[in-house]
N, C-alpha and C positions, 0 to 999 in steps of 0.2 A: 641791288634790285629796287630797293624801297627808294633811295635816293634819287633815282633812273626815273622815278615815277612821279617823283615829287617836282624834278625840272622840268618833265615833258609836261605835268599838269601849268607848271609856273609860267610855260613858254606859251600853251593854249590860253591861257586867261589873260598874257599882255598882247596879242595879237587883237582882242576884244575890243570893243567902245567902252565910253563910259557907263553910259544906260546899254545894260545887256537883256536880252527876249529871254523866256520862260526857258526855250531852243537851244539857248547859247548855254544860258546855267546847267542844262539839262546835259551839255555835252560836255561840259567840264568837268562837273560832278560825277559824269555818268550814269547819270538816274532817267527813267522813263520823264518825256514831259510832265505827263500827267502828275508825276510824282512832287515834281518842282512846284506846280499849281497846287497839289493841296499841300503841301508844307509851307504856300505864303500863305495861303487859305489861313491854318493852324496858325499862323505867328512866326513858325521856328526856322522861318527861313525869311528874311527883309526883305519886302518889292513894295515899291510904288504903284499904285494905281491908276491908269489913264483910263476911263472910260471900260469899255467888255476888255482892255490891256492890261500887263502887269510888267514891269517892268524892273531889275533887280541894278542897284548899283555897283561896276566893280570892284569897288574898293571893301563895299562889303562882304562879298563874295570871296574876293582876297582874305578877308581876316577870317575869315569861320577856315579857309582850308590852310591857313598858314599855321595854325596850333596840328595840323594834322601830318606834314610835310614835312617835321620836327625829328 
């Protein structure tokens, strides 16, 4: 089961860009948008800033849930 979940997450985040929206993290993760904005807000989660944007890279995104997909 845990395995099950760990490829369907693996297969949703290589279908991604490189530069991924708040939207996209948010559905990979599973967490409310909002949730994704304050965790770059806080630090604990890496995005870029464009302007009123934020923007997270996938590769980073990759590494924080590949310790977790273990």
């Amino acid at each position: 089961m845990k395995a099950q979940a760990a490829e369907n997450t693996a297969s949703l985040i290589d279908s991604k860009p490189l530069l991924m929206t708040a939207r996209e993290v948010a559905s990979v993760l599973r967490l409310a948008e909002p949730t994704v904005r304050k965790l770059a807000a806080n630090g604990k989660l890496p995005g870029l800033e464009a302007g009123s944007s934020i923007r997270f890279r996938r590769d980073a995104i990759e590494a924080l849930i590949g310790p977790l997909s273990s």
